[in-house]
C-alpha positions in Angstrom: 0.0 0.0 0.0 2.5 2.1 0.8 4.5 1.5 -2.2 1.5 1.7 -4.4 -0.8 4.6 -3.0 -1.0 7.8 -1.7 -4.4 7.8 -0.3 -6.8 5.7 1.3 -10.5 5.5 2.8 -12.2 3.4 5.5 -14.7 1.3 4.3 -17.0 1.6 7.9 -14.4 3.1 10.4 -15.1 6.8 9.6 -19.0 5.8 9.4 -21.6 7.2 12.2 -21.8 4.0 13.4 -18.3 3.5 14.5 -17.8 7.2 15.6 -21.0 7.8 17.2 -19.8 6.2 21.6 -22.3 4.1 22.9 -21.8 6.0 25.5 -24.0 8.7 24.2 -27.1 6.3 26.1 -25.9 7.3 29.4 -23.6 10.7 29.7 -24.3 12.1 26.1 -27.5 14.9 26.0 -29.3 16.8 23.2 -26.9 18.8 22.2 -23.6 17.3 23.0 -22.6 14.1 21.1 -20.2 11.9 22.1 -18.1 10.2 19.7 -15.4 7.1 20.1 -12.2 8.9 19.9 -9.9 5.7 20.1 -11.5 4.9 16.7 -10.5 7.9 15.3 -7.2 7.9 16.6 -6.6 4.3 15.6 -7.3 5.1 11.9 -5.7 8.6 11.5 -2.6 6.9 13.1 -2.5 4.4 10.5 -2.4 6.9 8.0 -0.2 9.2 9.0 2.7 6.9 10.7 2.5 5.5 6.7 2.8 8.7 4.8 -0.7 8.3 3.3 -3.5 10.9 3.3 -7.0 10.1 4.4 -10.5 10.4 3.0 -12.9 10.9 5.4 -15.9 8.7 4.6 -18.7 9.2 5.4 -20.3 12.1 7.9 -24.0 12.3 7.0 -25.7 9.0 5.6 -28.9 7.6 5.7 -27.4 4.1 6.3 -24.8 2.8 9.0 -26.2 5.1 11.4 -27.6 4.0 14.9 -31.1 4.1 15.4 -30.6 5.3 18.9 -28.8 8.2 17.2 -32.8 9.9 16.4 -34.4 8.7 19.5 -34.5 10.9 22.8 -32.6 10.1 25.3 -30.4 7.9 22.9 -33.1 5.1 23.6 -34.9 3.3 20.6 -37.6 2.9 23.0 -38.5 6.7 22.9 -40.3 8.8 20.0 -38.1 10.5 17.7 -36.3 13.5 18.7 -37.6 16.9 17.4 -35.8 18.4 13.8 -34.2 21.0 16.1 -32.7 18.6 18.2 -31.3 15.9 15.2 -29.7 19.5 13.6 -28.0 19.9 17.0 -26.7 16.5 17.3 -25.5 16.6 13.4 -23.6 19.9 14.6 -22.2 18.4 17.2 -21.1 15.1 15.6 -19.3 16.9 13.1 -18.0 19.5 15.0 -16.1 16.6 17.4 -15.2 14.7 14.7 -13.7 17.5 12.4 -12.1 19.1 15.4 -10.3 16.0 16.4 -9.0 15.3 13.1 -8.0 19.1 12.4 -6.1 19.5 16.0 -4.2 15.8 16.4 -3.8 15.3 13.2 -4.0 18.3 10.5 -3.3 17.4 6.8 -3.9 13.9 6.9 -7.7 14.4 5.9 -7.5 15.9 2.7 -11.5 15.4 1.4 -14.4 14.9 3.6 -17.6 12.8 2.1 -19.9 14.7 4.1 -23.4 13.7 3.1 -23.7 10.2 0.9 -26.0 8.8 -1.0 -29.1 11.3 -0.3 -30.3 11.3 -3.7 -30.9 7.1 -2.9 -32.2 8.0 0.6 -35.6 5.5 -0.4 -33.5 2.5 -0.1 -33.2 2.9 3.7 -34.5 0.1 5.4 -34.2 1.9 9.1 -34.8 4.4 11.3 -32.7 7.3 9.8 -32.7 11.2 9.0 -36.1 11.4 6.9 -37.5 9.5 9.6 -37.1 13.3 11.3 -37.1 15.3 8.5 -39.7 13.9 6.1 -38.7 13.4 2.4 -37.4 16.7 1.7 -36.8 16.1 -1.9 -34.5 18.4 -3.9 -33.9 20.7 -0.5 -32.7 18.9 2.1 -32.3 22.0 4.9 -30.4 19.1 6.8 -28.1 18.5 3.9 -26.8 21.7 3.3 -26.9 22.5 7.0 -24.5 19.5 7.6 -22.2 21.0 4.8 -22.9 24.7 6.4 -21.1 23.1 9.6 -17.7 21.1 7.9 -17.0 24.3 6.3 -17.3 26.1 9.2 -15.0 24.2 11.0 -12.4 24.3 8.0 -12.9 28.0 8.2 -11.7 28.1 12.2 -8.8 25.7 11.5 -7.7 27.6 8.3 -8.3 24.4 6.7 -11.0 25.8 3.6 -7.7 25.5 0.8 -6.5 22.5 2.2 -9.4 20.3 2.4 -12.1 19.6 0.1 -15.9 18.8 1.0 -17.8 16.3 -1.1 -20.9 15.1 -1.5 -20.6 11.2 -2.8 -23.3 8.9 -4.6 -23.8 6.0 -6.8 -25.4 6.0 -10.4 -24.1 9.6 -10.7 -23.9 9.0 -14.6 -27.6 8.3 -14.7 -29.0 11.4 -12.2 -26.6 14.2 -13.7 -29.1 16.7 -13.6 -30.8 15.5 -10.1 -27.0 15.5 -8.6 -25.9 18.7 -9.9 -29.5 20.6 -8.3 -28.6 19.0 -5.4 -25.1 20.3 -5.1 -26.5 23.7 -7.0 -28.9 24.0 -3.5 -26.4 23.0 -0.9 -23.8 26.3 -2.7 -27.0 28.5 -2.8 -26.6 31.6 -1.2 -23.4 30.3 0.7 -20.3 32.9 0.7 -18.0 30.4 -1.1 -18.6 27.1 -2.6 -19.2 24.9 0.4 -19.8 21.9 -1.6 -17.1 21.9 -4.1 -16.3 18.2 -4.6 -18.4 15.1 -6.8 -17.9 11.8 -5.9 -18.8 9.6 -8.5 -19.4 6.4 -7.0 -18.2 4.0 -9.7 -19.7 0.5 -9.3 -19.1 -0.3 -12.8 -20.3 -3.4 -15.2 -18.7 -3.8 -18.9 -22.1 -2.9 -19.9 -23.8 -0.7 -17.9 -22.8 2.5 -18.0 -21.3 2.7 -21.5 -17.9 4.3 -21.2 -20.0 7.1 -23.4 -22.5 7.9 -21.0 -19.7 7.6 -18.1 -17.6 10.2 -20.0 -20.4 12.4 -20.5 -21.4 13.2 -17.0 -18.0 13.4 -16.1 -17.3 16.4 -18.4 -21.0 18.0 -17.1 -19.7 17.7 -13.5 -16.5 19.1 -14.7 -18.4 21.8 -16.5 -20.1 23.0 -13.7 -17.3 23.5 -11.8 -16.7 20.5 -9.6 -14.1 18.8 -8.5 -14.2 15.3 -9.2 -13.0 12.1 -7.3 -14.0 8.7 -8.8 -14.8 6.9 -5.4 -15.6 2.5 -4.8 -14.2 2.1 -8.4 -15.1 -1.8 -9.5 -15.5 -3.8 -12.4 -18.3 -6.4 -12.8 -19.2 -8.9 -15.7 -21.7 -11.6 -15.7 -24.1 -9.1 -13.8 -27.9 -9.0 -14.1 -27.8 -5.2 -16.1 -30.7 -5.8 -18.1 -33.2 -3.0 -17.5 -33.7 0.4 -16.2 -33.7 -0.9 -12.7 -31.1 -4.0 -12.6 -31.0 -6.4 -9.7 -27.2 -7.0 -10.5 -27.5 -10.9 -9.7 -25.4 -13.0 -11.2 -26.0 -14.1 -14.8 -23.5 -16.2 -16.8 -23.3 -13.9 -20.0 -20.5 -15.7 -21.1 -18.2 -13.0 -20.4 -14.7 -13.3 -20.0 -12.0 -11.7 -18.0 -10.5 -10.7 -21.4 -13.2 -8.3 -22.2 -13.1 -7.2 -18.2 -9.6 -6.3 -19.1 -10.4 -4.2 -22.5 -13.0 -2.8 -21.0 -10.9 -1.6 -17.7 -8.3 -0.6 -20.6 -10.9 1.7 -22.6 -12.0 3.1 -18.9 -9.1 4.5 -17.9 
């Protein structure tokens, strides 16, 4: 890893479910969360005693994310909390989170993912921030609120130039327009460009996107102004693809890793 790469993400360390203590259920209180610093510690650590720069994945997501997070009191048992109170405890999660990163170890998190996946918020099978909220469609007050906060944070660590705030999603080559309102809302009326990163989730089959339709959402992104990291890059074949909604179960297509490797060739 070392030898090969100069950057590297958690797959759940840096989730809400990880960070956010247990210990919330017993000393944390509306408006002060608690998080699991050892975690943190652990994984910057890693990172920096290597040489290797960090993204932080993922700060605001609809999955991953303890139940008990939206409850009062911490306790599943209890109604939901108020949307005043779930804005608090967002605040405060990423406040403790960003502020630990920025003061033990600054420069190791170079790009933040700091809401995922809203645009696919539907698939949630738990308790979870539209739970509070309601659907709030293409204006998620939480959403930008959330980004409002990481760049506030940057701002007091002088931290604005030298880390980058994303927002990260799948099927981003299908929802162009969709993703780039989205962003568009979260920048609206901000003083700079609080949202200034696209994640394009790339879960890739030799069929589905076409390297044409991947291309051309990349260069609208681009376009508009947007950084752009390619995020969970893979390469399928013998998926299910057929069909605007594919289940992506296996299906022997015949296809071989030959024409995974021309296709990975074309790709790149």
């Amino acid at each position: 890893i070392t030898n090969q790469f100069n950057s590297i993400t958690m797959e759940n360390q840096m989730k809400p479910e990880s960070l956010l203590s247990k210990e919330n259920q017993t000393r944390g209180t509306d408006t002060n969360v608690l998080i699991n610093e050892e975690i943190l510690q652990k994984v910057l650590k890693l990172a920096s005693d290597n040489g290797l720069k960090l993204r932080g994945h993922t700060l605001v997501w609809h999955s991953q994310t303890p139940e008990w997070f939206f409850h009062k009191d911490y306790n599943v048992d209890k109604s939901l909390v108020s949307k005043d109170v779930m804005r608090q405890r967002m605040e405060s999660y990423i406040k403790k989170v960003l502020t630990y990163c920025q003061e033990n170890y600054p420069g190791v998190v170079y790009a933040w993912d700091v809401v995922n996946e809203y645009l696919h918020r539907g698939r949630a099978w738990s308790l979870n921030w539209t739970s509070v909220y309601g659907d709030m469609k293409g204006t998620p007050s939480y959403v930008k609120r959330a980004f409002e906060r990481a760049y506030e944070m940057l701002e007091k660590y002088d931290a604005t130039d030298k880390v980058t705030l994303f927002y990260n999603d799948y099927d981003t080559y299908f929802e162009v327009e969709d993703l780039l309102a989205l962003v568009n809302f979260i920048n609206e009326g901000e003083k700079a460009k609080i949202c200034s990163g696209i994640g394009m989730q790339s879960h890739v089959d030799i069929k589905r996107p076409t390297i044409e339709e991947y291309g051309a959402a990349l260069e609208k992104f681009m376009a508009a102004g947007y950084e752009v990291q390619i995020t969970e890059l893979d390469f399928t074949i013998n998926f299910n693809t057929d069909g605007s909604n594919p289940s992506y179960d296996y299906k022997n297509e015949g296809e071989t890793i030959e024409e995974q490797a021309a296709f990975v060739k074309d790709f790149m």
